[in-house]
N, C-alpha and C positions, 0 to 999 in steps of 0.2 A: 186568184193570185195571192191575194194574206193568207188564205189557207195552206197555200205550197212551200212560200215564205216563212210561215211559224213550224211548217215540217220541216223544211230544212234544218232553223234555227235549234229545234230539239232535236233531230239528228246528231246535228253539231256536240250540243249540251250533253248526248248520251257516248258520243266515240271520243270525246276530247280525255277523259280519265278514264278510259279505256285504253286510250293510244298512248299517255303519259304511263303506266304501269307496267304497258307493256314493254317501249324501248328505254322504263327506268329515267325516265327526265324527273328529277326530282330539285334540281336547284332555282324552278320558275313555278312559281302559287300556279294555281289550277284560274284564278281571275285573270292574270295576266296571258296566259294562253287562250281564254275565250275570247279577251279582245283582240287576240292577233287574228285568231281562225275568223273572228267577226271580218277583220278589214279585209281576209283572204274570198269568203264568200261573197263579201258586198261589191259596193261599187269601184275600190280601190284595185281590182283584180278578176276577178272572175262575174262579178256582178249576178251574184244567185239571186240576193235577196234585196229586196227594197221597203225600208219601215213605211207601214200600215197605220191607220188608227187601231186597230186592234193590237197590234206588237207594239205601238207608240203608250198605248195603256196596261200592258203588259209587263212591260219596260219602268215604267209610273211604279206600278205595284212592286214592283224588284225591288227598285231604289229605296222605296218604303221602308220593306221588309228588312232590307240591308241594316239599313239605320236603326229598325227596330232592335237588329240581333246583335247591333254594336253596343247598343244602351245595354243590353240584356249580359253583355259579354264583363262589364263591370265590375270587380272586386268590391264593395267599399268597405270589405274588411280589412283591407290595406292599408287605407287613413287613418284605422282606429291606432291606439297606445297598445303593442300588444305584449306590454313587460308583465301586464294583469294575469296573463293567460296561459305564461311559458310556465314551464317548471323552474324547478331551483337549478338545476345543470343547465338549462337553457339560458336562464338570466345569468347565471356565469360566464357561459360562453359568450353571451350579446359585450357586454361588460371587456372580456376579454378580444371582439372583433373590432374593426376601425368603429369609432363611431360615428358613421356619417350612416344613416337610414338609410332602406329604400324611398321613404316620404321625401326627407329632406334632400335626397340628390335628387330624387327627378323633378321636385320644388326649381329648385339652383339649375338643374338641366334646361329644365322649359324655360323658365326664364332668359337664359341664353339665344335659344331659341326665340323669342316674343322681339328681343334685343335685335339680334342680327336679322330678322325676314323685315322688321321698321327698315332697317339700312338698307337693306337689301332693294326695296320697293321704292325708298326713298331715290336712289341712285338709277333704278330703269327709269322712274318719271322724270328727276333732273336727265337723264342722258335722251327722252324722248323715246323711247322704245316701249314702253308700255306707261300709259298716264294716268290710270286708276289706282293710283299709289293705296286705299284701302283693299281694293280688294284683290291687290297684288298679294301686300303683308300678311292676309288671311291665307291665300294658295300657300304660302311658301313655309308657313308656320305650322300645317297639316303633315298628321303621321298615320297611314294605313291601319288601322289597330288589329284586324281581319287577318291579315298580311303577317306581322307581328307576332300577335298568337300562334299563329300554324307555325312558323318557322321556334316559339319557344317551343312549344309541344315536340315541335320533331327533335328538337335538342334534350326536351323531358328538361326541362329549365323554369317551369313554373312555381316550383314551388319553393327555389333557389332564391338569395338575395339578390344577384344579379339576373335571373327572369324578371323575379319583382318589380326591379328597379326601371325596367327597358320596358315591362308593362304599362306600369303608373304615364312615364315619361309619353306612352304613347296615348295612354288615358287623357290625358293633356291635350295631347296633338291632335283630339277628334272631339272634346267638350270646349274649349278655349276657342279655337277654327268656328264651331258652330253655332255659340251665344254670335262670336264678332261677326258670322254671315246673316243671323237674326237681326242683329242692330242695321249692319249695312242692309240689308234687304227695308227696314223699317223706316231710315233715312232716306235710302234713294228710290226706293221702287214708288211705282204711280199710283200703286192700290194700296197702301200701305196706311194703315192709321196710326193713332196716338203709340207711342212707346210703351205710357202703362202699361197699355191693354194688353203690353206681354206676360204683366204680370197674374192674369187670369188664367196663363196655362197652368204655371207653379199652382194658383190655385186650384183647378179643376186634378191638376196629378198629387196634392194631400186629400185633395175629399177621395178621389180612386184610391188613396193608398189605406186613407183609414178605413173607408169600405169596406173595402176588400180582403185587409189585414187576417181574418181568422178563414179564410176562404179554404185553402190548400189542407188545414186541418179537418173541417170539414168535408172537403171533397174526398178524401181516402176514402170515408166510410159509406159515400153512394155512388163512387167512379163505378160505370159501367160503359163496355166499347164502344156501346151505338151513341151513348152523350157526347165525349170526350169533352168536360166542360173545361177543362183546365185550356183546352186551344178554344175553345169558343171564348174564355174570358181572353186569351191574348189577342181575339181579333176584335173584342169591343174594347178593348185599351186603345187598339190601334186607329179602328175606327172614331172613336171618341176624341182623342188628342189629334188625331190629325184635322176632324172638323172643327175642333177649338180653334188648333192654329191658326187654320186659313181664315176663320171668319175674325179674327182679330189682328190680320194682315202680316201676319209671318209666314213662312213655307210650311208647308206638309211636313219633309223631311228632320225638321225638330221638332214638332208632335210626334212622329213615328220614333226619334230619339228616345222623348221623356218617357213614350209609352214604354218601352224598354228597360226604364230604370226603373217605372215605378213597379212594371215585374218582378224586374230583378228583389227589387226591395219585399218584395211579397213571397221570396223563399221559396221556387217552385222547384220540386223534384228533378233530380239529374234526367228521369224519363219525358217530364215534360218538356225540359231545353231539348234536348235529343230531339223531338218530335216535331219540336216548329221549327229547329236547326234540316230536316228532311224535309219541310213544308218549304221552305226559304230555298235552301243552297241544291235541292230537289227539283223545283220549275223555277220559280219567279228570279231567283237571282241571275242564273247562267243565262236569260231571257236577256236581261239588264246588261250584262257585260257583255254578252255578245253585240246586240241591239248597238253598244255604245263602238264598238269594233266596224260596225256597219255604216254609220253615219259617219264614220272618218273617211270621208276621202282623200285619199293620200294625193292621186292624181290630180286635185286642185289645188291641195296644200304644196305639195312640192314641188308646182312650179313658180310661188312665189319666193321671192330671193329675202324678203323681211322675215316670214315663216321658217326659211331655212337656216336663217341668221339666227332665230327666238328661239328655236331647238336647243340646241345646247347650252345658248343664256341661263333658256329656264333651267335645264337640269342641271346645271354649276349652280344656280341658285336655291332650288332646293338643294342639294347637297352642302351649300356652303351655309344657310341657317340653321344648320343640325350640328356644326362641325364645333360650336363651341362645348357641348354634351362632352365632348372625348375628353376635355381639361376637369370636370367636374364628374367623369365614371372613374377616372385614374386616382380621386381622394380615395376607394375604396378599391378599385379592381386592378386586375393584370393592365398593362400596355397594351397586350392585342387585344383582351379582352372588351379595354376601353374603346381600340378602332372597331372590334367587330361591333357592338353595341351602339355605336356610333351611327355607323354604315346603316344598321339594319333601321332605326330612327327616321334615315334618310327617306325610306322606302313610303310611297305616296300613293295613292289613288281611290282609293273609297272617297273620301271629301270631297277631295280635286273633283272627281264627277260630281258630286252633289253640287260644289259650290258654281261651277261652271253650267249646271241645266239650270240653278238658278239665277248668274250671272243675263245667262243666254233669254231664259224668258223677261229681262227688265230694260234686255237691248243695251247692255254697260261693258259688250265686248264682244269681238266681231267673232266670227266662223273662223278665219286662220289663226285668231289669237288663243282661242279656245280649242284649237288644233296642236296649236305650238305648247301650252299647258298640258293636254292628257299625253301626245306623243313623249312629254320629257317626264312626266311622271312615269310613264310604263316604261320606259329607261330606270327607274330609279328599280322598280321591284326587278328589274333581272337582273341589275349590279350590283344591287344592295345587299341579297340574299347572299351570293355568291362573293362577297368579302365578308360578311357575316358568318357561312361556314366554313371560309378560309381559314380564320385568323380567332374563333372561339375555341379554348381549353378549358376543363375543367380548373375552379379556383380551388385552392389550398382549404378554404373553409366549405366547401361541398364533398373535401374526398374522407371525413372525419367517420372514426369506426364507429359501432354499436360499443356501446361499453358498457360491459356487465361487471356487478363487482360480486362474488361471494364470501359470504361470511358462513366462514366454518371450512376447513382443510383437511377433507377427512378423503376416505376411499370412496364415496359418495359423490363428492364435489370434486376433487383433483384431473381425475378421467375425462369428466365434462370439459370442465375448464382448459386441459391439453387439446382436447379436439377443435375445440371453439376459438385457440389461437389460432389455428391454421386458417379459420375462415375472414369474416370481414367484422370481426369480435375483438377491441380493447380489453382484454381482460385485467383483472385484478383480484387478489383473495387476502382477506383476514384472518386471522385467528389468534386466541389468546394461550393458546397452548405451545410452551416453548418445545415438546418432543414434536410436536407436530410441523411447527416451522422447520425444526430442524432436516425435518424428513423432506419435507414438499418444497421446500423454496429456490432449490436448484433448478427444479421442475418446470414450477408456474412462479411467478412474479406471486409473495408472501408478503402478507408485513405484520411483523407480530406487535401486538396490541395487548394494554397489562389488562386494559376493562374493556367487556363488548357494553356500556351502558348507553343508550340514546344519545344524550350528549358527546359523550366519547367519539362515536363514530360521526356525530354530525360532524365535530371540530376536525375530523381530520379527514374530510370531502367523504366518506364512504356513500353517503346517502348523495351526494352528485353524480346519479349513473343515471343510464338510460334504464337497466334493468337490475333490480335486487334481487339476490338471488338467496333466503337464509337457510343454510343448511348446516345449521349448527346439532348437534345432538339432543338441545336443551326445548323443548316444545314451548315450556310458559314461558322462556325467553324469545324466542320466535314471535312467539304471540305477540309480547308487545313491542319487539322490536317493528315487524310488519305493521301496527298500528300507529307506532312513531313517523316511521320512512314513510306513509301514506299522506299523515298527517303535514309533513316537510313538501311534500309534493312529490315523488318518486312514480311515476306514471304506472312503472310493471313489475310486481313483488310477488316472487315464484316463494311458497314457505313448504320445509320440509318438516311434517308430525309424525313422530317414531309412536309418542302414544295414543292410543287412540280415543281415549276418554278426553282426553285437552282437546282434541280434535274435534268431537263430538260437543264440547262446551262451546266451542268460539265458532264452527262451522258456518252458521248461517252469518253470522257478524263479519265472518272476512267475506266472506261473497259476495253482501251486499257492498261490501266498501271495496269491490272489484279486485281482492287479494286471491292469488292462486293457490291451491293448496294440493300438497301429494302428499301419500303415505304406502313407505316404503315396502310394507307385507302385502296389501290392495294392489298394491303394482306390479310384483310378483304373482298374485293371485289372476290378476288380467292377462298379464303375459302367458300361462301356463294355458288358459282356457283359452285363449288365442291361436294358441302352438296345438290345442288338440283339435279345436274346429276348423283351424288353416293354417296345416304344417308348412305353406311356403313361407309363413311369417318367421320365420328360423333362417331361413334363406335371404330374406329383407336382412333380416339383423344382425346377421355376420357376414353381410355385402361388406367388403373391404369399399367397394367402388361406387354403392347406389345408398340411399336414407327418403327418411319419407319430411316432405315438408308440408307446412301449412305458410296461407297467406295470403295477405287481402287485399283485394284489385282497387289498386287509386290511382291508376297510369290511363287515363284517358285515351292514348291509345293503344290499346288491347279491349277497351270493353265496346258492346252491340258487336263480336266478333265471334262466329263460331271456332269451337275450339281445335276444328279440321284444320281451320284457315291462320291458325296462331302460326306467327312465323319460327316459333320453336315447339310445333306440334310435334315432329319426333322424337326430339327430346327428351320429355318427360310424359307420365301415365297418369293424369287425374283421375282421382275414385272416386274422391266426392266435394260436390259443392253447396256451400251453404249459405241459403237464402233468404234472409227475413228469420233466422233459428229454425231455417226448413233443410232434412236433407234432398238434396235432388242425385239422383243415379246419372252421372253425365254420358252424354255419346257424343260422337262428332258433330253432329249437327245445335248441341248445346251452345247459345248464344252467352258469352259470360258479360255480367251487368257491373258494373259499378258499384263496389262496396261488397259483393260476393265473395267470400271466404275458400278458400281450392286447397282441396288436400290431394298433393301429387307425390308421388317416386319419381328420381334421377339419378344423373349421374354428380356426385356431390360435388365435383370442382364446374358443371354447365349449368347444376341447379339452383344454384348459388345465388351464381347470378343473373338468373332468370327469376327466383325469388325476389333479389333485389329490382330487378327492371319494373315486375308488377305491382310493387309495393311501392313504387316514387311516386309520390301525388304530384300530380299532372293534369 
């Protein structure tokens, strides 16, 4: 019978996102549907399955995992100062946005939060409705982080101030929640020893981290398939902090946490999250959600009249300790932006189960109460989402162009520069030639300039662009002007060398210093040998309608995706992809990776912006 039980259960786990892709349900997490399909199987309904010890420990291991892949899910290049790291256009720009951080608002956010779930808890234990006023405040103070994440990704919101900010904010809502269920658990539970003695996990997660520290550099150069040491070390992290935990009288489920950070903190390759994220959200976790879907019986809960009363309490009450976030997203954001951000905050369940299988094993809250808590948090993920993509638009400082400036306004650079306004390009051009202005500045936005000297241009923002572009006619001016603009911080300096001896003296010197160079007879010369070994390339290059692009995959979702199954496979015609400085000949069946470079033809007004979709880090 556990045998038919756990088939069923993976059954379940294998047609649930199947079934969601197929009739398109996209505004309910893939977690909150295994718990429903859970209650639909179990005893609530059709009574398939009944938890085992073997699914009871199965279930165990989920919850684990979960926590592990939350700790692991962590930024904490988010907390850092990152005005060190921008360029000079960027620190303008920061300078020129509200000044209120992603740090500093989701700082002021949680606190709000921390504020109102106190009152919140404080008011069910005075009204008698619920009298564990601690470990009330901890439920209601909890934010999905799991939950969260998928719904910025699906937005491609990560890498945005307001992702960031709704991140960090949920950052909060799953570290804060589970120090205060460590302390509660360390207070009230029966096994529980000294409080220090929690300070041995911190200890045991720096000796791992120093450890461990030059590991991943290492392992490049002996990974082979049959080791995979990189998941063998994530499962003695897990191992190892989870048995610190419990023998110093905390849960499990905050050793599986720290183990997760101290991963994170050891810089593992985008292929090894991938891997344990397929080990996790693969078996063990859909094991955990459904399991948790099963053990709800609805037909006990809902013939009590206190439990049908606690249903909506709770979920007005998580929603209403999230609600002060929307007065402190509006110092920086839109109005809906601030309620969808709000809303999505609201959204609750990863914890909420943790902190209730731990509540439940210390006997500090009964089965309907613990009923009344998850049924109103799985309310929150399916209304919370769903005013979340109600009421999200893009902000004013996400919809900001490329901005290229060139210097030099000749028949070289002008053509370029006309094109490139059409697209999703700020242009601008200099030069100090008054016949040249004269000719070009009806054209393209000029600004005539008496000296191109370093200073010169610094003083009047030329070097605040995303891209330099110097295509002046003067080579040893070029030279050190791309030396200068590198120097200021200019991240991408495209240089045009007419001679080819200056080009030949500074060559290896701008490459190392990441400077582009072209020269204009070479490129002529390429183009001609091109035209006679593949006359279609003639036909590329007076496409009125098609051009070839390049660009490099940081949109999370599009990579581990074959390139059959890209949702803009027709599209566009990828030739080549480049991997590690490897070319690879693609076919449909090519899986594209993260960080992989794709050099494809389109059609110029859909390739655009499908260039831009794959390039949003995400």
């Amino acid at each position: 019978m556990d045998q038919v039980s756990l088939v069923i259960i993976l059954l379940a786990a294998l047609l649930i996102p199947l079934i969601m892709a197929k009739f398109k349900i996209n505004s309910l997490p893939t977690a909150v549907m295994e718990i429903i399909v859970g209650i639909v199987i179990g005893p609530s309904v059709f009574n398939f399955v009944n938890t085992s010890d073997l699914i009871s420990q199965l279930s165990t291991i989920g919850v684990i995992v979960l926590l592990f892949l939350s700790g692991l899910e962590i930024d904490f290049s988010l907390f850092k100062k990152r005005c060190t790291a921008l360029t000079p256009l960027e620190q303008k720009n920061a300078v020129n946005t509200p000044k209120y951080s992603p740090v500093r608002l989701s700082v002021y956010a949680y606190s709000t939060i921390i504020v109102l779930s106190l009152l919140l808890a404080a008011a069910f234990k005075v009204s008698g409705l619920f009298s564990d006023f601690w470990l009330a405040a901890i439920l209601f103070g909890t934010i999905s982080l799991g939950i969260v994440i998928a719904a910025l990704k699906e937005q491609e919101l990560l890498s945005k101030a307001f992702g960031q900010t709704i991140l960090l904010i949920s950052v909060f809502g799953e570290l804060v929640p589970m120090m205060g269920l460590t302390l509660y658990a360390s207070v009230y539970g029966s096994n529980s020893q000294s409080l220090w003695l929690l300070l041995l996990i911190l200890a045991v997660a720096a000796l791992l981290l120093l450890r461990f520290k030059p590991f991943f550099r290492f392992y490049q150069n002996i990974n082979k398939s049959t080791t995979q040491l990189d998941i063998r070390l994530a499962f003695f992290l897990i191992v190892t902090m989870v048995t610190v935990a419990e023998s110093v009288g905390a849960e499990n489920i905050l050793g599986a946490f720290v183990a997760g950070i101290v991963l994170k903190l050891l810089n593992p390759s985008e292929t090894t999250r991938e891997r344990l994220d397929a080990i996790g959200y693969g078996f063990f976790i859909p094991i955990f959600f459904i399991t948790t879907g099963v053990d709800l019986n609805l037909r006990t809960l809902l013939t009590s009249g206190k439990t049908l009363l606690l249903i909506p309490l709770f979920f007005l009450a998580y929603m209403v300790a999230k609600i002060g976030g929307y007065w402190v997203l509006k110092l920086r954001f839109k109005q809906a932006n601030a309620l969808a951000g709000t809303a999505l905050t609201a959204t609750t369940m990863t914890m909420v189960l943790a902190v209730l299988r731990v509540a439940k094993s210390m006997k500090t809250i009964t089965s309907d109460q613990s009923g009344a808590f998850l049924l109103a948090a799985l309310l929150t993920c399916v209304i919370s989402p769903l005013i979340f993509n109600k009421f999200y638009s893009a902000e004013k400082e996400d919809l900001v162009k490329t901005a290229v400036h060139f210097i030099g306004a000749n028949l070289s650079t002008v053509p370029v520069a006309q094109q490139l306004r059409k697209g999703w390009y700020d242009v601008s051009m200099y030069t100090n030639h008054p016949e040249n202005y004269q000719t070009y500045h009806a054209q393209v936005p000029v600004t005539l300039m008496e000296n191109f000297t370093a200073q010169d241009l610094q003083d009047h923002g030329v070097f605040d662009t995303d891209i330099l572009v110097l295509g002046h006619i003067d080579a040893e001016r070029n030279y050190e002007l791309a030396k200068a603009a590198k120097a200021y911080g200019v991240r991408r300096i495209i240089v045009r060398f007419e001679d080819r001896n200056v080009l030949n003296e500074h060559e290896d010197e701008l490459r190392e210093l990441g400077v582009e160079v072209y020269n204009t007879p070479e490129a002529n010369i390429t183009l001609l040998r091109a035209l006679i070994e593949s006359p279609s390339t003639l036909l590329l290059l007076n496409d009125t309608e098609n051009s070839i692009y390049e660009v490099r995959v940081l949109n999370h979702l599009y990579t581990d995706v074959q390139i059959k199954n890209l949702q803009f496979a027709q599209d566009i015609t990828i030739s080549q992809v480049i991997r590690n400085r490897k070319l690879i000949a693609p076919n449909g069946n090519t899986t594209i990776m993260y960080g992989d470079r794709l050099i494809f033809t389109g059609n110029k007004q859909t390739a655009a912006q499908i260039r831009q979709a794959l390039a949003t880090a995400n």
